[in-house]
N, C-alpha and C positions, 0 to 999 in steps of 0.2 A: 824404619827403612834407613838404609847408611846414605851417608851424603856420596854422591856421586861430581869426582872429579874431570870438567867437561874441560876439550882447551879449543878454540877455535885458531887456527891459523890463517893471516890473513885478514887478522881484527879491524885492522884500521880500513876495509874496503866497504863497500857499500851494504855486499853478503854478511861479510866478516861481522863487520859492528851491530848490525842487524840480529845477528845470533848471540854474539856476545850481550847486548842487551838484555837481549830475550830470557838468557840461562841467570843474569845476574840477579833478576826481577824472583827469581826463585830460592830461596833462601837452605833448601835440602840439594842445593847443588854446589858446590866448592868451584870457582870460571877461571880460569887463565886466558888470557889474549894476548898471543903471538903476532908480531909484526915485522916487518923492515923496511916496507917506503914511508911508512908516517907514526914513528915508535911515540907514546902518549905516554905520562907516567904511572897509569895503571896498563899497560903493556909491555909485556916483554922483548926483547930484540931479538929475531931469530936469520939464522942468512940459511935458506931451504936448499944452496946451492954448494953448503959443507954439508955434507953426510954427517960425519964426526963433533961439527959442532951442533947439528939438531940432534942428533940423537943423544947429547950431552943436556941438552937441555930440557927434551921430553922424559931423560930418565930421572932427571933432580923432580921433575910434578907427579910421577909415577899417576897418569891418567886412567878414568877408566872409559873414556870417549876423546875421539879429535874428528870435529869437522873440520876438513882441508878445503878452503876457500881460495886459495891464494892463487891465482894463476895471470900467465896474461892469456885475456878473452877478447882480444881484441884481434879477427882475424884480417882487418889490413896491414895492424902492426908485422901479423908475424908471416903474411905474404911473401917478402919479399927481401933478398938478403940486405945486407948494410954492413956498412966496413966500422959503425960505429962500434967503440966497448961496450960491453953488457953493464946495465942500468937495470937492476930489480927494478921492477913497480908494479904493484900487485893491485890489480882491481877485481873487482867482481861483479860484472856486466857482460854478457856476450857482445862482440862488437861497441864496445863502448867508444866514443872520440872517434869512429870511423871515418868523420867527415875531416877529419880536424890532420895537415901536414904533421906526419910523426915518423920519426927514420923508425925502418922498417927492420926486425931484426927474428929472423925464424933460428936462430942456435940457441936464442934465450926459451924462445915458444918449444923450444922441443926438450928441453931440461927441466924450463919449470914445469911444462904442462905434462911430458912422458916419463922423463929421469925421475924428477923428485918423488910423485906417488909411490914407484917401486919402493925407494927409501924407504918412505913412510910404513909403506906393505908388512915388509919387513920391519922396521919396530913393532909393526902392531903385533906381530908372534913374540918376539922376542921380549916385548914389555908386556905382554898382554892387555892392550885395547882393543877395542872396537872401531875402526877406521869409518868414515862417510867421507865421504869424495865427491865431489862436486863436478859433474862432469855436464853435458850440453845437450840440446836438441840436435845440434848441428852435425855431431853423430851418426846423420842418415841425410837421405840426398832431397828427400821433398817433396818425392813423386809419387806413396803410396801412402795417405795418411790416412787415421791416424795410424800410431806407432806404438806396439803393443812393447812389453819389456824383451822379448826375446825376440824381436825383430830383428834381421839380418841390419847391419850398420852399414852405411857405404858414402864415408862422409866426402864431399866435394871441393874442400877448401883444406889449407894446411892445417890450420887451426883447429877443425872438426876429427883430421886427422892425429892433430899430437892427443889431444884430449882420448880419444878412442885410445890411443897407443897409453896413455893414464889406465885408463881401463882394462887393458889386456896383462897391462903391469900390475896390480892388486887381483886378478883374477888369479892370476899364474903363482904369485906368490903365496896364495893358499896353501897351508898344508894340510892335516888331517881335519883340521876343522875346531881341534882343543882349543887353540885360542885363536887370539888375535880374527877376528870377524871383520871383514871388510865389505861395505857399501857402497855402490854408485848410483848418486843421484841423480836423475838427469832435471836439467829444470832449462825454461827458454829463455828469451833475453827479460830482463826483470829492470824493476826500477822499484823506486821507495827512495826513503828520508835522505839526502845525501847532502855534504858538503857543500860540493858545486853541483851544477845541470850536467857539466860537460862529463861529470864523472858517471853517467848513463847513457846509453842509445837511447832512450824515451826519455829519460830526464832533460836532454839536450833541446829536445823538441820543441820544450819551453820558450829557449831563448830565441828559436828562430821564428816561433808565431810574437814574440813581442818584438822581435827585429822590424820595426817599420821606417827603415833608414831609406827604403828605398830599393837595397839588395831583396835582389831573387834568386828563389833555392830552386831548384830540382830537386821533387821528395817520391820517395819508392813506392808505388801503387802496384805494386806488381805481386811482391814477398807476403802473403800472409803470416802476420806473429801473435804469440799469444802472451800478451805481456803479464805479469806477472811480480807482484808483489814481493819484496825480499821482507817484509813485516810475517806476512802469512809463510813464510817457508821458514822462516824462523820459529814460529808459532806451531807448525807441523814438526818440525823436529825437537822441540820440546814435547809434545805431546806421544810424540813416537817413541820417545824415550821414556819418557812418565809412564806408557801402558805398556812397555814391556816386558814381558813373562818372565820371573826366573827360578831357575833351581835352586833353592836354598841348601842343597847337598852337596853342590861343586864347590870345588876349591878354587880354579880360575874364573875371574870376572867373566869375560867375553865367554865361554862355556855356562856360567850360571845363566846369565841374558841370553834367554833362547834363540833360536835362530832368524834372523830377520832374513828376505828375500836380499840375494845377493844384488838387484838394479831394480832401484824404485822409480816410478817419476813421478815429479809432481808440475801441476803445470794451471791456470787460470782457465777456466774454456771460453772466453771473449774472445772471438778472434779481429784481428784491427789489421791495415796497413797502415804503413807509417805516412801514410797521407793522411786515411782516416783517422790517427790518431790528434794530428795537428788540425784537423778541423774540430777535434775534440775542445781541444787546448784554445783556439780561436772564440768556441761558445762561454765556455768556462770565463775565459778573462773577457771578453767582449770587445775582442778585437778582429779586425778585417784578415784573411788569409790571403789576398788575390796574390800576393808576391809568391805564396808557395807552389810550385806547378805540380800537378802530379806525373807522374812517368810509371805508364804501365806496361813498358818494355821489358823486354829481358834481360837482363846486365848482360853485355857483351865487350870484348876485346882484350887483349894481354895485360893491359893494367888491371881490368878490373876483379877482385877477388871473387869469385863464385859465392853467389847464394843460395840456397835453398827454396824451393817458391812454398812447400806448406810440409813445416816438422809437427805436425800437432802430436804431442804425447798423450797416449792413454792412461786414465789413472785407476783402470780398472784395480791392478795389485791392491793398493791404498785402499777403493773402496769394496772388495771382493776377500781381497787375502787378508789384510789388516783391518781388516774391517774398523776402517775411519774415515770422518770425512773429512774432504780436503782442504772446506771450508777457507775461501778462496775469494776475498772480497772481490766488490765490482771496481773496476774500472774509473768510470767515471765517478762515482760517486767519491770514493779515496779521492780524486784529485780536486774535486770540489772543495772538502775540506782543507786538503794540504794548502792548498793555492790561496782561501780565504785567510788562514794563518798568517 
């Protein structure tokens, strides 16, 4: 089998590095790692915000896959206008740093999260890859779960909605279908190996059940999530790639690699509030929670950004169409380990 050239964009984020691992670990695949807020020297520098200079640079790796990781997913950042200049910083978390003072800036959310994919869209015909997109739970409002792949969307937040407008951009950019194949993932708020805590909504969680300073949080009882491993999603889209079909009689890559369903999801089935998660995190380390309050309200008021109260994704497709399994560690048990380390 030929070696297959994967590139992740967005390497240095939580998603990002997590894939790029994963493809690296495999030795009949050639990995590129594209970055711009934290460029490594096995990383390339890409700015997703020049058309002309990515597409300068995806055509020098001439790829036969790119996972698009890159986004901001943090939907208080991108709430709310700001007079500040645009500052890429590409994580890969839904809401990630939510709690955390960060000027607010929706012209960056609607470029990188809607503009950029079309880009992408479009290399992938023209260079002929295979596009996967990373796109959200948040995609739908909460209120009818779970969420089958062709579920009507009707996202609640800005942020839910640039990501869809991602989606409707690789959708539309399809043309006959010869080349250039594009994917949209949807996955929930996730967590795994990271840097800092802060660079996760659930990774963060950490620091506030060992915060025994005295501060008290208000923690969200309200939102059901289905947190979600970026070890295991990386580990699915290896495997998804490794068992896909192809024509040895075509001449275009993405034509040989048969067709994959155009919006996949993958997603944990644990479902937690981010209360119960921290009572989680509280047994684990054996520490007291009383400072953490729960709040099983509704978010309400003009600051606050809309949530979702339950996105649960179906992964029927994965186990029915692709017939695989999701194989989707637990919860607790992953954080057991990680935390003992």
């Amino acid at each position: 089998m030929p070696t297959d050239l994967a590139i992740a964009i967005g390497a240095s984020g939580v998603l990002g590095s997590a894939i790029y691992q994963e493809f690296t670990k495999d030795p009949s695949f050639e990995v590129k790692g594209l970055s711009h807020s934290s460029p490594r020297d096995d990383l390339t520098k890409i700015d997703l915000l020049d058309a002309h200079a990515t597409e300068t640079v995806i055509a020098s790796f001439k790829p036969d896959w790119i996972i698009h990781c890159a986004a901001e997913r943090r939907p208080d950042v991108a709430s709310q206008v700001s007079p500040t200049p645009l500052n890429l910083h590409l994580l890969d978390t839904p809401d990630a740093c939510a709690h955390i003072s960060t000027p607010k800036n929706p012209d960056l959310a609607q470029r990188l999260n809607a503009e950029v994919p079309k880009t992408l869209a479009d290399l992938s015909e023209k260079h002929d890859f295979i596009l996967v997109y990373i796109s959200t739970d948040y995609v739908f409002d909460g209120t009818s779960p779970p969420y089958e792949v062709d579920a009507t969307p009707n996202p609640v937040n800005f942020y839910g909605k640039t990501k869809l407008e991602g989606e409707l951009a690789i959708r539309q950019a399809r043309g006959d279908g010869a080349k250039g194949q594009r994917i949209s993932l949807r996955v929930p708020v996730l967590y795994g190996p990271a840097p800092k805590n802060s660079d996760t909504a659930i990774n963060i969680l950490v620091d506030i059940v060992k915060d025994q300073s005295g501060k008290t949080y208000k923690m969200d009882h309200f939102a059901t999530r289905f947190p979600t491993n970026t070890v295991d999603i990386a580990s699915f889209l290896h495997r998804l790639i490794l068992n896909k079909p192809r024509d040895p009689l075509s001449t275009s890559f993405s034509s040989r690699a048969k067709k994959l369903p155009s919006i996949l999801h993958y997603s944990a089935a644990e479902p937690f509030t981010k209360y119960e998660i921290c009572l989680i995190f509280s047994k684990i380390l054996s520490l007291p929670h009383d400072h953490i309050i729960p709040d099983a309200e509704e978010p309400k008021g003009e600051a606050a950004v809309s949530r979702p109260r339950n996105c649960m994704l179906s992964t029927k497709v994965i186990d029915d169409v692709l017939q695989m399994d999701v194989e989707a560690g637990l919860f607790e048990e992953w954080w057991t380990t990680y935390l003992a380390g």
